[in-house]
C-alpha positions as CSV (number, residue, x, y, z in Angstrom):
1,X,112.7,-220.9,65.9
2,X,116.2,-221.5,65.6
3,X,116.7,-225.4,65.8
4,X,115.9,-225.8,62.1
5,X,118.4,-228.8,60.5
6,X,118.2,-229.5,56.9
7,X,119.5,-232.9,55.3
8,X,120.8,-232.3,51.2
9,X,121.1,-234.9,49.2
10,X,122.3,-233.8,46.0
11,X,123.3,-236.0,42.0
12,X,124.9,-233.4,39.8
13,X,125.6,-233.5,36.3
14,X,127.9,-230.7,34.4
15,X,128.9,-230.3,30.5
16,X,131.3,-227.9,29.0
17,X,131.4,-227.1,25.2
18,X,134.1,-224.0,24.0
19,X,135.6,-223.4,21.2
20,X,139.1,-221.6,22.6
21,X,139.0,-217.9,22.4
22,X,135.6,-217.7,20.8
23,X,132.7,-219.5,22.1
24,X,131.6,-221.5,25.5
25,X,128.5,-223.4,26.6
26,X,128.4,-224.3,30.2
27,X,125.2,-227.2,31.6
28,X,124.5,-228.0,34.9
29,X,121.4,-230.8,36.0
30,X,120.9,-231.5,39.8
31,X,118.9,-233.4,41.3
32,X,118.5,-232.1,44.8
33,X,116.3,-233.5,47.9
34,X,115.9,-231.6,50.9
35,X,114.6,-232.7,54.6
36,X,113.9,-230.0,56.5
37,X,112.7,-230.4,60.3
38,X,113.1,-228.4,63.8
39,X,113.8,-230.1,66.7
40,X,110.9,-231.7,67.6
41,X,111.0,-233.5,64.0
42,X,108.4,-231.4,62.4
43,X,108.6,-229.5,59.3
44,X,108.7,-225.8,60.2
45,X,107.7,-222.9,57.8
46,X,109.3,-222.7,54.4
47,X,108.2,-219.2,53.7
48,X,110.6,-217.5,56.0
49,X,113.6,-215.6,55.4
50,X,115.7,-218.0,57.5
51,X,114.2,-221.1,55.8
52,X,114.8,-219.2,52.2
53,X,118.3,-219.2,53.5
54,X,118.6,-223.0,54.7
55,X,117.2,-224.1,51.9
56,X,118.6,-221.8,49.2
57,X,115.6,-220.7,47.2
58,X,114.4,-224.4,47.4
59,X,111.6,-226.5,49.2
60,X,111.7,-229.8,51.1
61,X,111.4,-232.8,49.5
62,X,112.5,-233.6,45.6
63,X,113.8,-230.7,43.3
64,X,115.3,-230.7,40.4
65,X,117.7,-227.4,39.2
66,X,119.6,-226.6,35.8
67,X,121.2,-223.9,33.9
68,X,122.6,-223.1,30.6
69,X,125.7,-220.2,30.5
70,X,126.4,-219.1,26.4
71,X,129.2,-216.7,26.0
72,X,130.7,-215.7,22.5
73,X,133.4,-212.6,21.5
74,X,131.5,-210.7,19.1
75,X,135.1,-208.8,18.3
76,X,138.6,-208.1,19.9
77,X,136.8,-206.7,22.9
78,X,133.4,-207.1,23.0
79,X,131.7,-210.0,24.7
80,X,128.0,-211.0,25.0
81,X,126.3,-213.3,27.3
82,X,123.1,-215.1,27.8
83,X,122.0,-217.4,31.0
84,X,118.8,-219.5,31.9
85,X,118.4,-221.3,35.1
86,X,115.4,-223.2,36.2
87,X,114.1,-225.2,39.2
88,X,111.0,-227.2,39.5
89,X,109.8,-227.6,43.5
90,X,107.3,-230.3,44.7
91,X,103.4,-228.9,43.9
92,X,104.9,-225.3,42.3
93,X,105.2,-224.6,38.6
94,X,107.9,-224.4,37.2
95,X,110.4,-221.3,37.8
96,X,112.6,-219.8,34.4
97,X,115.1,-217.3,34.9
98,X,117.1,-215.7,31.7
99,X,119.6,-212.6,31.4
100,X,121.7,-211.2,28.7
101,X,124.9,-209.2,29.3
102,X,127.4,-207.1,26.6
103,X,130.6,-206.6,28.1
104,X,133.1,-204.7,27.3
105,X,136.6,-206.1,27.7
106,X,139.7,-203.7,27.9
């Protein structure tokens, strides 16, 4: 415990679409790949809070993450929001996260 080292290798794309003072849409694709070992080379546990930490939410090997941000001003001071993000691990299903916000703006 405690001589964990993780290697990132990361390609990321990004895309921004707004229409000024109304609109945005934000995209983000990564392709992330993660070596994680301890000192003796071998690949220590993955479900720990440590290695949730190391490896932020991901596992070893080949990942791939996105996310789509929408945000439009429904009046003078109202805003709303959606968000999805995703990640796909080696040997796990898929993982889809979405949220919707109002904000008020003042």
């Amino acid at each position: 415990m405690g001589n964990e080292t993780a290697l990132e290798r990361s390609l990321s794309a990004e895309a921004r679409w707004s229409i000024a003072g109304k609109s945005s849409i934000n995209s983000r694709l990564s392709w992330v790949n993660i070596r994680y070992e301890d000192a003796e080379g071998n690949t220590p546990l993955v479900n720990t809070a440590a290695a949730f930490q190391i490896l932020n939410g991901l596992l070893p090997g080949q990942n791939i993450v996105w996310a789509i941000d929408v945000e439009t001003r429904l009046k003078n001071n109202l805003q709303l929001s959606f968000g999805y993000n995703g990640k796909k691990s080696r040997d796990l299903p898929i993982t889809n996260v979405g949220r919707a916000a109002v904000r008020a703006l003042f």
